[in-house]
N, C-alpha and C positions, 0 to 999 in steps of 0.2 A: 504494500500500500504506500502510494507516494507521500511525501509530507504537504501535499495541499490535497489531498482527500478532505472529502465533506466530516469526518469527523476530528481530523485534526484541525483543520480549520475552526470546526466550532469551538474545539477545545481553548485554539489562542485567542478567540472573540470573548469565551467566558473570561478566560486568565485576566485579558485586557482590562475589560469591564471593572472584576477585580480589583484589576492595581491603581483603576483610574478615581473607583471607589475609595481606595485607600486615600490616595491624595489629595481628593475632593474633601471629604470631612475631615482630615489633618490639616487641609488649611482653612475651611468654611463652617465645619462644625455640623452635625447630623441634620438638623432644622435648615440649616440653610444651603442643604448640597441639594440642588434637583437632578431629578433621573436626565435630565436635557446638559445638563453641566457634565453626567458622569459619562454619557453617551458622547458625548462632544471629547471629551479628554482622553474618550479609551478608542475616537474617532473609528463608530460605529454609530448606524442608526438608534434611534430613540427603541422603538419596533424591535430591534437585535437586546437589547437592552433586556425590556417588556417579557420578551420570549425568553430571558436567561434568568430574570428574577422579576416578579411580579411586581413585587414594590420595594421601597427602601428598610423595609423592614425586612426583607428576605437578603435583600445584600448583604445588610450589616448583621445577621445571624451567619452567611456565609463565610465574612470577616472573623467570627468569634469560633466557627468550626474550624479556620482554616491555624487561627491561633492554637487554639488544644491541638489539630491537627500534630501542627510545628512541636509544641510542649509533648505530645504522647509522644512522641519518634525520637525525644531525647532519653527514654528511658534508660537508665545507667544499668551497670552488672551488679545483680544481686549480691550481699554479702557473702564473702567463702572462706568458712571458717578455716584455721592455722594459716592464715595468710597475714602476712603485717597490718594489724589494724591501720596506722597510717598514711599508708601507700593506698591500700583499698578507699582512705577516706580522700587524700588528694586523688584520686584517680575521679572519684564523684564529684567534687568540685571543680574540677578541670570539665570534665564533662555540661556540668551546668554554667559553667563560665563559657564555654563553646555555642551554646544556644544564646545567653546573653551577648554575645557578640553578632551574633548572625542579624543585620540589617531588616530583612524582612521579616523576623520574629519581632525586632525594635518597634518597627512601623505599624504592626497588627496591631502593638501593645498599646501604642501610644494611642491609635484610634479606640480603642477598647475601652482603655484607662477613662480617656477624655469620656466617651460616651455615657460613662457608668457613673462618673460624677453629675451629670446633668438628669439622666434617668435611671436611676438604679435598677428599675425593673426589666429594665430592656437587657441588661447584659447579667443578671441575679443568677441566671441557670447556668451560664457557661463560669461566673464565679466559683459556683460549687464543682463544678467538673474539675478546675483548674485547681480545687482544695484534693479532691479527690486523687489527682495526682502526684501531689505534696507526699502521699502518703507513702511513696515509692522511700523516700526519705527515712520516715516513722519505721517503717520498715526493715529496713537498712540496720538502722539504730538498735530495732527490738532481736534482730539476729544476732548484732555484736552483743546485747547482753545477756543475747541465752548460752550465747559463747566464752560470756566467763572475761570479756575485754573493756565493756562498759559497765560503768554505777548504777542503780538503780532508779528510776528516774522516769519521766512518764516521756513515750519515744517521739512522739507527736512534736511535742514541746521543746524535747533537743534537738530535732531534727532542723525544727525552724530557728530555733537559734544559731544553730549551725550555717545555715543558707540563709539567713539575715544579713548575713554580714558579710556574706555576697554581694546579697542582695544593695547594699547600701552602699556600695562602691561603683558595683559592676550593672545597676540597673535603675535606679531610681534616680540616680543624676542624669544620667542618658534619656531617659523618658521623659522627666518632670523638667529638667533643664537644658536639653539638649549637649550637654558634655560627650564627647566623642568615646566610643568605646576605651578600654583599658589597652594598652598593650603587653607583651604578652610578658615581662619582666615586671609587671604591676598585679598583673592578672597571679602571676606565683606571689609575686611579697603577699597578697588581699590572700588568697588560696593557704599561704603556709602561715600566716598567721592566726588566722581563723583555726586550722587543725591544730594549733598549735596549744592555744585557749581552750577549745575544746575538750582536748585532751588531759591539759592541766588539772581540768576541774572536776571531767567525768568518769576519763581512764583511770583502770583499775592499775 
């Protein structure tokens, strides 16, 4: 099948729509992006548009599927026990610092972010899915302590501490303030000091 077949083709008119959607409410805000503004940026008919998502409320659900999407495919490697507790935890961190970085995780976030502040209800369910996620973390943690390497401790609650402070380097300036990603000699200092702390406080 050539790559201008009728469904690859549809595929790059959707993707388009997508990304034009992205940059429409990154700069205009959901209320004020029109399906004519998104069809005009991703330069496709209004109609092309209509036929890929009904209304702007089906885009911006696409937007938040395409988000978890991006978040569930970063699922790290399970805990395994007699391995160096530390290495196994930089190796997680490394991993979620590699999704933080990815640009178009950033951009999904930031329309999300934005959107959830203005209507929380519109983006409440894929909140949960993305908590649900988190759990991979909770996880993580509840292994190493049936392994005899972590304190006892409730896993949920270390886990996000632990990825907090990620989070506060490697993600919340970037979205909230536009600050360029970490590079990758910043990205270890934030990564091995966080394990560092962690460890100090939980390791057995």
């Amino acid at each position: 099948m050539s790559d201008l077949s009728p469904i690859r083709l549809t595929d790059r008119k959707r993707a388009a729509i997508v990304q034009a959607a992205i940059a429409e409410f990154r700069a205009n805000g959901f209320e004020a992006t029109s399906m004519d503004r998104v069809a005009a940026t991703a330069g496709v008919s209004k109609r092309t548009v209509y036929n890929h998502f009904p209304s702007k409320d089906d885009l911006f659900a696409q937007i938040l599927q395409e988000l978890w999407a991006c978040s569930a495919a970063a699922t790290p490697e399970a805990y395994q026990p007699g391995q160096p507790l530390r290495d196994q935890l930089m190796a997680l961190l490394r991993h979620k610092m590699a999704l933080m970085r990815d640009p178009y995780f950033l951009d999904l976030a930031k329309v999300a972010i934005a959107e959830a502040i203005h209507t929380p209800e519109r983006a409440r369910s894929m909140v949960a899915k993305l908590a649900e996620k988190e759990e991979g973390g909770a996880a993580f943690v509840r292994a190493a302590q049936a392994d005899g390497k972590l304190k006892a401790g409730d896993p949920a609650f270390m886990a996000s501490v632990l990825q907090g402070q990620l989070k506060a380097f490697a993600f919340w300036p970037q979205v909230a303030m536009g600050q360029p990603p970490l590079d990758d000699a910043q990205q270890r200092a934030v990564a091995e000091t966080a394990v560092e702390m962690f460890l100090c406080y939980w390791g057995t």
